[in-house]
C-alpha positions as CSV (number, residue, x, y, z in Angstrom):
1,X,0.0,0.0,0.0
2,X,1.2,3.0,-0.6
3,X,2.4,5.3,2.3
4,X,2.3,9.1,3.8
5,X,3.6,10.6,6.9
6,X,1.7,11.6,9.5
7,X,2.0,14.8,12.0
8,X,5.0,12.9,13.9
9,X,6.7,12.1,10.5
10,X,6.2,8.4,10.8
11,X,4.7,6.5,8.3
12,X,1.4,5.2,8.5
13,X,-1.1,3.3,5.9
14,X,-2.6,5.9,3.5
15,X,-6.6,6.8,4.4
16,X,-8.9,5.8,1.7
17,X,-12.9,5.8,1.7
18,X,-14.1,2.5,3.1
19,X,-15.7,0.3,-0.1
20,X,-19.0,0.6,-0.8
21,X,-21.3,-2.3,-1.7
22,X,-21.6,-2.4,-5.6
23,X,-24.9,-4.8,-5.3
24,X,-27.6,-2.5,-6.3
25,X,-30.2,-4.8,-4.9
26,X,-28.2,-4.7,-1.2
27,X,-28.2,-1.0,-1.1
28,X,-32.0,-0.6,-1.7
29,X,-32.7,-3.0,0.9
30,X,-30.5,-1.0,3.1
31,X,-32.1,2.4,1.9
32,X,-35.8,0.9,3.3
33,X,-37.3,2.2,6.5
34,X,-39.0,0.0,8.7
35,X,-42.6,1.3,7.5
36,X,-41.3,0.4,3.8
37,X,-39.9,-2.8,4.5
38,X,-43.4,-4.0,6.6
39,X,-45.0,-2.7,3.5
40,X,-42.7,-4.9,1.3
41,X,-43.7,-8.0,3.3
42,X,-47.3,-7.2,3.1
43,X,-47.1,-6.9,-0.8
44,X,-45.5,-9.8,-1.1
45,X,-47.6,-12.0,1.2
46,X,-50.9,-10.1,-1.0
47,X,-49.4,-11.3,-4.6
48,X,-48.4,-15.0,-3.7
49,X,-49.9,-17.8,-1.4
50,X,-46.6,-19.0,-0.2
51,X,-45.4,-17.2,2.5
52,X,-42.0,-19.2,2.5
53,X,-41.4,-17.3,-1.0
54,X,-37.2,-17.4,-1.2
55,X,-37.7,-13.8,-2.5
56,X,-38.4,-13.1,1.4
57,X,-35.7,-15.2,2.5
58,X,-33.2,-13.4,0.4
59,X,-34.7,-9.8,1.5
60,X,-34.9,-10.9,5.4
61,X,-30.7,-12.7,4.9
62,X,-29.9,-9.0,3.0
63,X,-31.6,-6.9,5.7
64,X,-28.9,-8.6,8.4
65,X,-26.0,-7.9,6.6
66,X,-23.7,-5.0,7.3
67,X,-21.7,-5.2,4.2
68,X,-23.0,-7.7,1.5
69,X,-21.2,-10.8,1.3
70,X,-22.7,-13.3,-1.5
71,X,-20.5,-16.5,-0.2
72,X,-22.1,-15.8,3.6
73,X,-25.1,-15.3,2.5
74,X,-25.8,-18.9,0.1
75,X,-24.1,-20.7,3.3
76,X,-26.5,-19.5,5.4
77,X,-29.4,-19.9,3.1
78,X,-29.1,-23.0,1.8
79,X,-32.2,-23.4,-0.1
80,X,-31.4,-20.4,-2.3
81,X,-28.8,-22.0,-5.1
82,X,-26.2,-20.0,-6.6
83,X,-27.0,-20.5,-9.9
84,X,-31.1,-19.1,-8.7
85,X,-29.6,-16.0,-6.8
86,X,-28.8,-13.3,-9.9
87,X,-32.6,-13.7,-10.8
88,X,-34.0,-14.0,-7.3
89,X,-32.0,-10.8,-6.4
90,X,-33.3,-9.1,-10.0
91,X,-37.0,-10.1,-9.2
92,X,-36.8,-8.7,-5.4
93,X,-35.2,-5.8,-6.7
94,X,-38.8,-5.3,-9.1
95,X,-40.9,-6.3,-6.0
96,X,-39.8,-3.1,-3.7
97,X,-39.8,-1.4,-6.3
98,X,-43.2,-2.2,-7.1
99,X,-44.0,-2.4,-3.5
100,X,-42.8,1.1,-2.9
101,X,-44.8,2.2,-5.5
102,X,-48.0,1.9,-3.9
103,X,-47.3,3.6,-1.0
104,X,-45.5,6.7,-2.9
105,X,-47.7,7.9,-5.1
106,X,-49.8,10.5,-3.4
107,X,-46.6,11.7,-2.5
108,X,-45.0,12.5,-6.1
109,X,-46.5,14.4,-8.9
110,X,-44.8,12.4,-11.3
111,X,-45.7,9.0,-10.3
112,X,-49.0,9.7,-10.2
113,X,-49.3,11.2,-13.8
114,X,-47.0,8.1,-14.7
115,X,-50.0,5.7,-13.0
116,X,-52.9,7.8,-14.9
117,X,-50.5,7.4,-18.2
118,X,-50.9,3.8,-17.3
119,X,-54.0,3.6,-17.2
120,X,-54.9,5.7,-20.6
121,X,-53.1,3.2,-21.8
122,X,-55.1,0.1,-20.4
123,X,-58.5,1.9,-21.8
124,X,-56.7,2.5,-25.0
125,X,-55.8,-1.0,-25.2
126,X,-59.5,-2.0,-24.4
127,X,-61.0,0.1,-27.2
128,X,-62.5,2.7,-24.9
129,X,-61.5,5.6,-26.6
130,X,-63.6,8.2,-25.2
131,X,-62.6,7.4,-21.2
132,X,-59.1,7.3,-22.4
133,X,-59.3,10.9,-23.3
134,X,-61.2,11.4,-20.3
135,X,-57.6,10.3,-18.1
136,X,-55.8,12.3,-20.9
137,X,-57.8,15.7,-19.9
138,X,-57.2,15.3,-16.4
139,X,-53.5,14.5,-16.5
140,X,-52.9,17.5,-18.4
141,X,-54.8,19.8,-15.9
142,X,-52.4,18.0,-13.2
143,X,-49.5,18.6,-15.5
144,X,-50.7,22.6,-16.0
145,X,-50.5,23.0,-12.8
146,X,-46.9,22.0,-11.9
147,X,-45.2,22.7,-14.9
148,X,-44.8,19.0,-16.4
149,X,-44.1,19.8,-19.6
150,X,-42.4,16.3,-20.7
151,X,-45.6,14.6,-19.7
152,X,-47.6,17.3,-21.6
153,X,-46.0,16.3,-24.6
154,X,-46.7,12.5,-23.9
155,X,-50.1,13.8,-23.4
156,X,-50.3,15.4,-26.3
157,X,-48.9,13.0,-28.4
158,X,-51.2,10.1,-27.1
159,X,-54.4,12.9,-27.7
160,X,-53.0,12.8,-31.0
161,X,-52.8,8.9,-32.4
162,X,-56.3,8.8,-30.8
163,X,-57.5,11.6,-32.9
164,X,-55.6,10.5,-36.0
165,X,-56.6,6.8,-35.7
166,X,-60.4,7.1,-34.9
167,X,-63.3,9.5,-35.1
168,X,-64.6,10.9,-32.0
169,X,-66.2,13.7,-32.1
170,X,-64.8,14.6,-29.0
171,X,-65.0,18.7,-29.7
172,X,-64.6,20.9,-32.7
173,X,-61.6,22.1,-34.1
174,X,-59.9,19.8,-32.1
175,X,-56.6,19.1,-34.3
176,X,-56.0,23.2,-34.6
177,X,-55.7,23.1,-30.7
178,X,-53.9,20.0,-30.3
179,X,-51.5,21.4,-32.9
180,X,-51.3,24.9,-30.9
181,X,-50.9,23.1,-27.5
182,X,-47.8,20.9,-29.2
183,X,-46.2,23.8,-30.8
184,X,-45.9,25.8,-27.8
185,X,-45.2,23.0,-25.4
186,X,-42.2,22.3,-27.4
187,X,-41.1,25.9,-27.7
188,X,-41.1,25.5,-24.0
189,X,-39.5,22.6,-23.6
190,X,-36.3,23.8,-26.4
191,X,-35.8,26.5,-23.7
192,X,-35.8,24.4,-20.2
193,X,-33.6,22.0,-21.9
194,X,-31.0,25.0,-23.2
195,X,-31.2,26.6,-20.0
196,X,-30.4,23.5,-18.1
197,X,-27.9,22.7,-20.4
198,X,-26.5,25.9,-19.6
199,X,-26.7,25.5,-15.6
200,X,-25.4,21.7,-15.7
201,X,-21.8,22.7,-17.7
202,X,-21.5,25.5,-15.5
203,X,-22.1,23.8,-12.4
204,X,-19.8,20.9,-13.7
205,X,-17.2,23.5,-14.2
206,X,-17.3,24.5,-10.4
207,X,-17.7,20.8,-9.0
208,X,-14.4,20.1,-11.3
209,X,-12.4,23.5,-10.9
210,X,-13.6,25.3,-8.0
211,X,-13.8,29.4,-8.7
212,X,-12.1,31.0,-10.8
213,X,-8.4,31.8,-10.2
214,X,-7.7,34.7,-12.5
215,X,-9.2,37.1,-14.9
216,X,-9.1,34.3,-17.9
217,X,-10.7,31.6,-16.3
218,X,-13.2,34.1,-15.2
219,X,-13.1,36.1,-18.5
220,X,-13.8,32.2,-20.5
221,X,-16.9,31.1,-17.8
222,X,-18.9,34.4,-18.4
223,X,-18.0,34.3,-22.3
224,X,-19.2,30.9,-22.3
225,X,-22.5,31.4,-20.4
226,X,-23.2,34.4,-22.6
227,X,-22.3,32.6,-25.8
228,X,-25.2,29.5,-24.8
229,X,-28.1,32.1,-23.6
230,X,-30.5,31.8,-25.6
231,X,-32.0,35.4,-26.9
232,X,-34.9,36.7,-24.8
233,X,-34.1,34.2,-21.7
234,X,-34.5,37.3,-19.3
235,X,-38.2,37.5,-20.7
236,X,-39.0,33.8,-19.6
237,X,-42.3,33.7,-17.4
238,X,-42.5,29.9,-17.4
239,X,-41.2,27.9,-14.0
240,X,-38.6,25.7,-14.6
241,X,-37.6,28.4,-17.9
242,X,-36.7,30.8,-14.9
243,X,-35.4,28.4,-12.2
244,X,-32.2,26.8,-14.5
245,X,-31.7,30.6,-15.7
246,X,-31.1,31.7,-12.0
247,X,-29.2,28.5,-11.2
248,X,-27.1,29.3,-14.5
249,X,-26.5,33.2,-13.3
250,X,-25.6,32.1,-9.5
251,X,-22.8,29.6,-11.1
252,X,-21.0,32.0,-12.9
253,X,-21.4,35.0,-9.9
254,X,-19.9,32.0,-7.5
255,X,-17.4,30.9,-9.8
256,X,-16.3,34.4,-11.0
257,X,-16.4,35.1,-6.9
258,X,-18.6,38.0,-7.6
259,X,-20.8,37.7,-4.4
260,X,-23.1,40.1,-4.4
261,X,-24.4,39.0,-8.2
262,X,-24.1,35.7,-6.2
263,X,-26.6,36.7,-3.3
264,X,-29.1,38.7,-5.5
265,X,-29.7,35.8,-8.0
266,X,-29.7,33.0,-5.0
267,X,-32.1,35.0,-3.7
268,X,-34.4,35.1,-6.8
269,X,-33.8,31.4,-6.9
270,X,-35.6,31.0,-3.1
271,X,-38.0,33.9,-4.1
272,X,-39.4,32.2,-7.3
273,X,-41.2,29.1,-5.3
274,X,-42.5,31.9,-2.9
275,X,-44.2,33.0,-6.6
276,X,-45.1,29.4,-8.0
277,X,-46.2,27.5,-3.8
278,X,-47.1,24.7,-5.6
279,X,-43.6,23.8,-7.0
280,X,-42.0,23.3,-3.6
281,X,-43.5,19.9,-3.4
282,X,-43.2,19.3,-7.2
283,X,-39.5,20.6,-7.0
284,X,-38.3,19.9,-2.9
285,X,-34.9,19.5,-4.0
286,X,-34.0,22.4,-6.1
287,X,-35.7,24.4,-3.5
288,X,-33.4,23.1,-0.8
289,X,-30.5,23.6,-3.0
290,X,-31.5,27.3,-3.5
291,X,-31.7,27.8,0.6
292,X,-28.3,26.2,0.3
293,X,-27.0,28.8,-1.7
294,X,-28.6,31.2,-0.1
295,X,-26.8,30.9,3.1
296,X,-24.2,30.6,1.2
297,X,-24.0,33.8,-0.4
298,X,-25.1,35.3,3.4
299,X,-21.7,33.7,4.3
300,X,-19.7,34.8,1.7
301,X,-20.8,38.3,2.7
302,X,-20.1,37.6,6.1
303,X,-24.2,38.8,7.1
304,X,-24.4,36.5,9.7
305,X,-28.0,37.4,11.5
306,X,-29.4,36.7,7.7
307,X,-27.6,33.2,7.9
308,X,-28.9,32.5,11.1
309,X,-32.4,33.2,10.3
310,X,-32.2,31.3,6.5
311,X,-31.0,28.0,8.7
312,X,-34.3,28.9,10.9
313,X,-35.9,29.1,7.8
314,X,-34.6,26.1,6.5
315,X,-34.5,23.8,9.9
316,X,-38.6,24.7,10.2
317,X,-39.1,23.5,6.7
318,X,-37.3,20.0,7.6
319,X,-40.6,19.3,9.7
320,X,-42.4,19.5,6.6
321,X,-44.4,16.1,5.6
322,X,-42.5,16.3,2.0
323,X,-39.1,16.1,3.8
324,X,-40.2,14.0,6.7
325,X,-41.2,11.4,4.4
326,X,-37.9,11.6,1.8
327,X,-34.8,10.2,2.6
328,X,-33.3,12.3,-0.1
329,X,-34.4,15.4,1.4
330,X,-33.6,14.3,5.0
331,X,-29.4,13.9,3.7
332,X,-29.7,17.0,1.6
333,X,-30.8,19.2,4.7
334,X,-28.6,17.7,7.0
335,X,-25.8,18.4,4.7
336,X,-26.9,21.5,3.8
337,X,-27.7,22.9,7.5
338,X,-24.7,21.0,8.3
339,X,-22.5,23.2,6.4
340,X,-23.9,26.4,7.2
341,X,-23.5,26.0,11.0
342,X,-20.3,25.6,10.9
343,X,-19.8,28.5,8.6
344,X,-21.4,30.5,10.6
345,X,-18.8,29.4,13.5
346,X,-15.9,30.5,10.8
347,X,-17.6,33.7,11.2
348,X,-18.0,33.8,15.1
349,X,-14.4,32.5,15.7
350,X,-16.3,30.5,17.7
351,X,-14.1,27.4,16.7
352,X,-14.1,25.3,19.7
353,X,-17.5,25.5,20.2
354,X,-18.2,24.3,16.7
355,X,-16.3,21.0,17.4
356,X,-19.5,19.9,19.3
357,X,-21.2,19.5,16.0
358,X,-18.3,16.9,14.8
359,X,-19.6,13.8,16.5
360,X,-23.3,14.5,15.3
361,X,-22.0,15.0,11.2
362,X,-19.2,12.0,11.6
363,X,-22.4,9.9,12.9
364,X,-24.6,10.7,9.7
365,X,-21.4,10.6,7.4
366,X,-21.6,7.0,8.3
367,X,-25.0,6.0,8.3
368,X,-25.7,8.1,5.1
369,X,-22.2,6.9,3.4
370,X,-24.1,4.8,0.4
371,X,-25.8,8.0,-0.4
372,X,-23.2,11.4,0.1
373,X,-21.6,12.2,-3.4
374,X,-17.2,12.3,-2.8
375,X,-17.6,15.9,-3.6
376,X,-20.0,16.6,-0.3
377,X,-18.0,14.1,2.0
378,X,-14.6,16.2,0.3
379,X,-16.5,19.7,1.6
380,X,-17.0,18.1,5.1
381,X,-13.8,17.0,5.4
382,X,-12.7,20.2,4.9
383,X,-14.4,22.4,7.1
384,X,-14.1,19.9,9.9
385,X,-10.4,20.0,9.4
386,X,-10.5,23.8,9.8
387,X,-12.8,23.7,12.7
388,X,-10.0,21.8,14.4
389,X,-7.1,24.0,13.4
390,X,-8.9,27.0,14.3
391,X,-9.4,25.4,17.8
392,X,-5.8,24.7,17.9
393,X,-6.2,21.4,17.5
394,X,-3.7,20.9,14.8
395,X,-3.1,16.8,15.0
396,X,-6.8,16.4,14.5
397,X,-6.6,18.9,11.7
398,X,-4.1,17.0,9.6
399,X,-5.9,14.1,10.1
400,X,-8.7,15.2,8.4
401,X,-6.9,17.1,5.9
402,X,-4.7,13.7,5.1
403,X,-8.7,12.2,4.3
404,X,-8.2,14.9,1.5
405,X,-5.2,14.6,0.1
406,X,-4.6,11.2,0.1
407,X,-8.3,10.2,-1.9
408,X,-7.8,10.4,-5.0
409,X,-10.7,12.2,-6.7
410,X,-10.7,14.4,-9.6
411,X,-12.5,17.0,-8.3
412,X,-12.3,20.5,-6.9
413,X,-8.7,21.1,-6.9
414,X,-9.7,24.3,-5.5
415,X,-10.5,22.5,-2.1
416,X,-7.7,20.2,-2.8
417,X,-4.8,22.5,-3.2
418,X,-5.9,24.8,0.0
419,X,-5.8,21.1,2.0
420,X,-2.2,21.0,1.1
421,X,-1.9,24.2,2.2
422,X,-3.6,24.3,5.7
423,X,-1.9,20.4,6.2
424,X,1.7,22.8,5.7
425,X,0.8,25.9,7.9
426,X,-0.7,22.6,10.6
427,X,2.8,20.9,10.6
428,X,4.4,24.3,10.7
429,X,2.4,25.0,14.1
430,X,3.5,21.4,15.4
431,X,7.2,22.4,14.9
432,X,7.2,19.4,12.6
433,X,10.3,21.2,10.9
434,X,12.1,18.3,9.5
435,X,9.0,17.5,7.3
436,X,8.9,21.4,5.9
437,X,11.5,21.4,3.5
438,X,9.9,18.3,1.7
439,X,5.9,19.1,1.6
440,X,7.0,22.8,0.9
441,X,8.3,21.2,-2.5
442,X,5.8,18.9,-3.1
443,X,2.7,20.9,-2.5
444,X,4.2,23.7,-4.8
445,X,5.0,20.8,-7.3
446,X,0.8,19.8,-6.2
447,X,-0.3,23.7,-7.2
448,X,1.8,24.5,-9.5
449,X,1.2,21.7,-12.1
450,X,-2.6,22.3,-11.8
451,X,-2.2,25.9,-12.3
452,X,-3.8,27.1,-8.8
453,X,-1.1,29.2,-7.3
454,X,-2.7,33.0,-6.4
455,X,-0.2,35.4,-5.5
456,X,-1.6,34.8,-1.6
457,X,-0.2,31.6,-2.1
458,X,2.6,32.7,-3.8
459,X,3.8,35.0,-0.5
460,X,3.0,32.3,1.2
461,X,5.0,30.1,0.0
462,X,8.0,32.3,0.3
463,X,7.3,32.8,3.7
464,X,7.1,29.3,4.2
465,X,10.4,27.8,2.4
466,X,12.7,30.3,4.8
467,X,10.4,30.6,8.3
468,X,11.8,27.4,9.8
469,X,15.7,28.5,9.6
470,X,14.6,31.8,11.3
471,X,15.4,32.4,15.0
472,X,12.4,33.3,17.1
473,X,13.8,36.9,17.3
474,X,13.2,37.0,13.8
475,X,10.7,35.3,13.1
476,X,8.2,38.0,14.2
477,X,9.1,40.7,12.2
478,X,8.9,38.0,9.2
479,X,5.1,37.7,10.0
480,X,4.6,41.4,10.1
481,X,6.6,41.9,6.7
482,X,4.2,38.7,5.4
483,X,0.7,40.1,6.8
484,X,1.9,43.2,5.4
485,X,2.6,42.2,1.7
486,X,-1.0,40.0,1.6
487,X,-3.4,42.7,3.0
488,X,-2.8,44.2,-0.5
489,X,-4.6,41.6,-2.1
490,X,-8.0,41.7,0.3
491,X,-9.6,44.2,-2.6
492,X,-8.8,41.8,-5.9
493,X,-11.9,39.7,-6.4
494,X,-9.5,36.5,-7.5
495,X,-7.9,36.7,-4.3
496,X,-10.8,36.8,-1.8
497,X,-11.4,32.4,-2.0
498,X,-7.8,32.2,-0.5
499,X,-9.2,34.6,2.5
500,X,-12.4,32.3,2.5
501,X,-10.5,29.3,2.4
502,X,-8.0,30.0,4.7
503,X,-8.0,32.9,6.8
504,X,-4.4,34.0,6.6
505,X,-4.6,37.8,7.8
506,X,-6.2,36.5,11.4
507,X,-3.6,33.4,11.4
508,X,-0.5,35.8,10.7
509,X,-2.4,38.5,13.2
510,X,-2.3,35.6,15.7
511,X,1.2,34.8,15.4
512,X,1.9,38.1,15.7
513,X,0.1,39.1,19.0
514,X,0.3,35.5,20.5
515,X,-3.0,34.2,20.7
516,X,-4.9,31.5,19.5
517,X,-6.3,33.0,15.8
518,X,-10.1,32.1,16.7
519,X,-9.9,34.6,19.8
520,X,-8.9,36.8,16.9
521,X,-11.5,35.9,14.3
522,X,-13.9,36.9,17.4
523,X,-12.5,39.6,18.5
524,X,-13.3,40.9,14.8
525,X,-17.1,39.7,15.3
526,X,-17.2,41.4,18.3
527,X,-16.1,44.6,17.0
528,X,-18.5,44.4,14.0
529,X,-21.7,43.9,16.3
């Protein structure tokens, strides 16, 4: 395996990401609550008179496993062959499935228009033209109402065939106003699709990249967004037209670090299901991710009483029956409020105190680790390291910060290269100066190559390649000289992620007047209140 040092210089085994289960049929028996998995049981006992059925046997062996382990599980279940047990796990998989199904549909707009497409299609099958239409009228009220506009054009098209193939009489001039309901459903749905084109590649460009670094990279994101607008976007009144347009402006704010442009379109984002109620149940997810970036942006401004009241805003709305019932929506809040409560601790200084959230996140990392994208766990990694650093804690900090460095992920090298960077100025505060010389060299080697060195960095750097020859008579007036030559860069808006990142002004102010740098982070919130 291969090796790294740790905060002593020894070396240890590198840290990797426990394996995840691959079986697709393990992990959705996993995902079931107990309410769902009664359910399953009940469904299954309905559709068959054998209540020995090895379909149960497999789910009930599945539901005791920790990790799924296919040679376990045949010894212990003897009657299931290993020849039968690809298609028994494919034909349980269909059964919770189908079994979840039942019990989800008043809850989703779009399985129940799916279900009502089902049945137009049983009528239509049986001849009966007229209730068929019937379903078709009444799906496409339902489909109206929450901005569906793939299932009106199903709709549509099946309203069509009917009307082509068979006579009846079911209104006048009823091809003109299929054919005007078809042409403007798919001038809508040319625009969502362009626009959410639009917000996915720029949104994929942040998740790989991070923000911007320089004027280029900012110059090519907003010549690239501008280049893919479609004309007349601004004068979209439809839902989901204006939702990916938002999402698309917010990227490019965030990722050109132009945070006020940020905040106001985050905000428009919230403010557009406070115009269409209806889609906050149709849409729970994008409406979580807005309040997400909403309290983001109230970060990144440092507005702190308008953080704290969007995570009140955003805690109340967990209590909702459309996130009490969603696992998805349980992990995206939890992350989400997660992330900006220790923010607002970044902001406090109140480092120490934010440590008491650790145990509760590492808990739910765990139980929710078959569902948390790299990129999140990454994010949490992060913060948690600098939590810990700012507490003083500076083994615990390169502990995490080893999580980091040592996955290897292609994505935000942002995040990754500041890692390096804290896991330096960490073993630089542990006197770990033996180790100096050689991560100095290789986390410039890291930045450099991937083109991510700011001229923050760049001073830093300096600093940091001659600090540990320096006699501690010296050594003070080197911070000074450094803290001096950064707080030029506070102003350029490609600089300010490195203060966001890493706050290196209230670290070097720290060494300076000896204390620990979160009673200097608060002692600038206290002065600001």
């Amino acid at each position: 395996m291969t090796k790294t040092l740790d905060s002593k210089g020894l070396q240890q085994k590198r840290i990797t990401m426990p394996n995840r289960s691959t079986d697709t049929t393990f992990q959705l028996v996993k995902s079931l609550e107990k309410s769902e998995k009664r359910n399953f049981k009940l469904y299954v006992k309905r559709n068959s008179a054998d209540s020995t059925l090895k379909i149960t046997q497999l789910f009930d062996a599945m539901d005791k496993m920790e990790e799924y382990d296919e040679a376990t599980l045949l010894r212990k279940n003897q009657s299931i062959t290993k020849q039968q047990l690809s298609n028994l796990k494919a034909y349980l998989y269909r059964s919770i499935l189908s079994s979840l199904r039942l019990i989800k549909q008043d809850d989703n707009i779009t399985i129940q228009l799916n279900e009502q497409m089902d049945f137009a299609r049983i009528l239509y099958n049986k001849g009966l033209y007229l209730q068929t239409l019937k379903i078709l009228d009444k799906m496409k009220e339902l489909a109206r109402q929450y901005e569906q506009i793939t299932y009106m054009q199903q709709i549509l098209f099946f309203e069509k065939k009917i009307e082509a193939l068979y006579i009846t009489r079911s209104m006048q001039d009823r091809a003109e106003k299929l054919s005007k309901e078809s042409v403007a459903v798919e001038e809508q749905l040319t625009s969502v699709s362009q626009l959410s084109n639009l917000s996915l590649q720029l949104y994929s460009w942040y998740i790989k990249n991070g923000v911007a670094r320089n004027e280029r990279e900012g110059d090519d994101v907003k010549a690239y967004f501008e280049s893919h607008l479609q004309r007349n976007a601004e004068k979209l009144t439809g839902f989901y037209e204006q939702l990916y347009l938002y999402q698309s402006h917010c990227w490019v704010a965030f990722i050109r670090q132009d945070y006020l442009l940020y905040y106001r379109y985050t905000q428009k984002w919230v403010g557009l299901f406070e115009k269409f109620p209806a889609m906050i149940e149709a849409e729970t997810a994008h409406y979580i991710k807005g309040m997400h970036n909403l309290m983001s942006a109230h970060f990144d401004l440092s507005n702190e009483a308008k953080l704290i009241e969007t995570i009140d805003q955003l805690e109340n709305f967990t209590r909702r029956k459309v996130v009490q019932q969603n696992e998805n929506y349980r992990i995206l809040c939890f992350v989400y409020i997660s992330i900006a409560k220790i923010n607002k601790h970044f902001l406090e200084g109140t480092f120490t105190e934010g440590l008491r959230l650790v145990p509760h996140i590492e808990e739910k990392l765990d139980e929710y680790e078959l569902y948390l994208d790299r990129h999140r766990v990454l994010t949490f990694y992060y913060k948690i390291a600098c939590l810990y650093f700012g507490s003083g804690n500076n083994e615990k900090a390169i502990e995490y910060l080893n999580k980091i460095i040592n996955w290897k992920v292609d994505l935000r090298t942002d995040l990754q290269c500041y890692a390096r960077l804290l896991h330096l100025i960490a073993h630089y505060e542990l006197g770990n100066f033996d180790l100096l010389e050689y991560l100095i060299k290789s986390v410039y080697r890291f930045m450099g190559k991937m083109e991510n060195l700011s001229s923050v960095e760049e001073e830093m750097f300096k600093f940091l390649r001659h600090a540990f020859k320096l006699t501690p008579g010296k050594l003070k007036p080197a911070f000074i000289k450094l803290l001096e030559s950064i707080r030029k860069y506070e102003g350029n808006r490609f600089e300010t992620r490195a203060f966001v990142y890493l706050d290196v002004i209230s670290w070097l102010e720290s060494k300076i007047e000896e204390i620990p740098v979160q009673n200097v982070i608060h002692n600038k919130y206290k002065r600001q209140k």
